[in-house]
C-alpha positions, 0 to 999 in steps of 0.5 A: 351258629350258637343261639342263646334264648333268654327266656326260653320257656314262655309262650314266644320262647318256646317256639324259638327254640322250636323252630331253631333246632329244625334250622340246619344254620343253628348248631347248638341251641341254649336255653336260658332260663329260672326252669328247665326248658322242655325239648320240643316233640320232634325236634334236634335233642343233639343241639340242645342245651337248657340251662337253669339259672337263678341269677341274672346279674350275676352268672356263675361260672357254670352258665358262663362257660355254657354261653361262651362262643355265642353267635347271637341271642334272643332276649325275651323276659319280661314280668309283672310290675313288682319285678318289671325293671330288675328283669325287663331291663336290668337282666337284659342289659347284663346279658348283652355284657356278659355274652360280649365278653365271650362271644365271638367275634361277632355278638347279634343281640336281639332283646324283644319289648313291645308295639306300646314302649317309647324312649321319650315322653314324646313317644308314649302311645296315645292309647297309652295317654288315654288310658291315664294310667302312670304305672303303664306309662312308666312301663313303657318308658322303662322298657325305652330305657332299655332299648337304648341301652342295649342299642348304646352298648353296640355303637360303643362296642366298635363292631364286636356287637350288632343289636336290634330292639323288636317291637311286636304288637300282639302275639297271636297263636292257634292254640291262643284265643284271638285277642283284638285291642283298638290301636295295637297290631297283631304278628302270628307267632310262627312268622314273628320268630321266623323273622327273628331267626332270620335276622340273627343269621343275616343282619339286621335290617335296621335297629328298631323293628315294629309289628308291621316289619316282623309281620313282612319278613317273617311271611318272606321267610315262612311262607316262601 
């Protein structure tokens, strides 16, 4: 398979890219991002491709041909309010577009949000309505609309393209100092992505992932 990582060079990305290039089932690995994605000590430099790129809603040839012939893509930038719709939505939502139209036959796209994201008011967290702060309501919201796009454009792609949004709580990590929030779950970050990487090599279980599904399949897979 060809994996392509949107966002490979942050605190989750990383370590797809990790434990991709020691899984045999992933022949070449793509790094997307606005940096150069380190290769991972130990770790396949034979199937690793990083790929700079400073547009996200408009890829040059260059990056195209790069992507051309993906299996699956994992989706995972996200960025502070100022930036928060241009690249937590609207970068997402191109990506799975443009990787559509040189995919293979078949596209597996996941685009990772958060335990907090709602599709409707209805949705919003009531962590999130106590706090009465309408810029993180706004966010969650957003980041719903978001979801449904990508989910939409798979049900009108008759097949070519199967998606899964991913909800995590906290990620949490050795080298991380534990972080505990009242109402939020917590996933370790080597079962978060063993799960991902699972589903993209085997289907998806269902559209919507949340903590306490990529908490299970993620122990399934790493621990045996």
């Amino acid at each position: 398979m060809k994996l392509v990582i949107g966002g490979s060079s942050g605190f989750v990305g990383v370590e797809i890219v990790r434990q991709a290039l020691l899984d045999p089932a992933f022949m070449s690995v793509v790094a997307l991002s606005r940096r150069e994605t380190a290769l991972p000590a130990g770790a396949g430099a034979e199937k690793f491709t990083s790929v700079v790129c400073h547009d996200f809603l408009a890829y040059p040839e260059s990056v195209q041909k790069v992507v051309e012939g993906a299996d699956a893509c994992i989706w995972m930038k996200t960025v502070s309010f100022e930036e928060n719709t241009k690249i937590s939505r609207d970068y997402a939502v191109h990506a799975i577009q443009a990787l559509a139209t040189r995919a293979r036959p078949l596209l597996r796209f996941i685009y990772i949000t958060g335990h907090a994201t709602a599709r409707t008011l209805s949705e919003i967290p009531e962590m999130l309505k106590a706090m009465g702060n309408q810029d993180w309501i706004d966010y969650s919201l957003m980041r719903g609309d978001a979801e449904s796009k990508i989910l939409a454009f798979a049900g009108q792609s008759n097949g070519a393209v199967e998606a899964c949004v991913v909800r995590p709580g906290l990620i949490q990590a050795p080298e991380r100092e534990v972080r505990n929030v009242p109402g939020v779950p917590n996933v370790e970050r080597v079962y978060f992505v063993a799960a991902m990487l699972d589903q993209v090599k085997n289907g998806f279980d269902e559209d919507t992932l949340r903590n306490d599904d990529l908490v299970r399949i993620g122990q399934r897979v790493w621990v045996g």
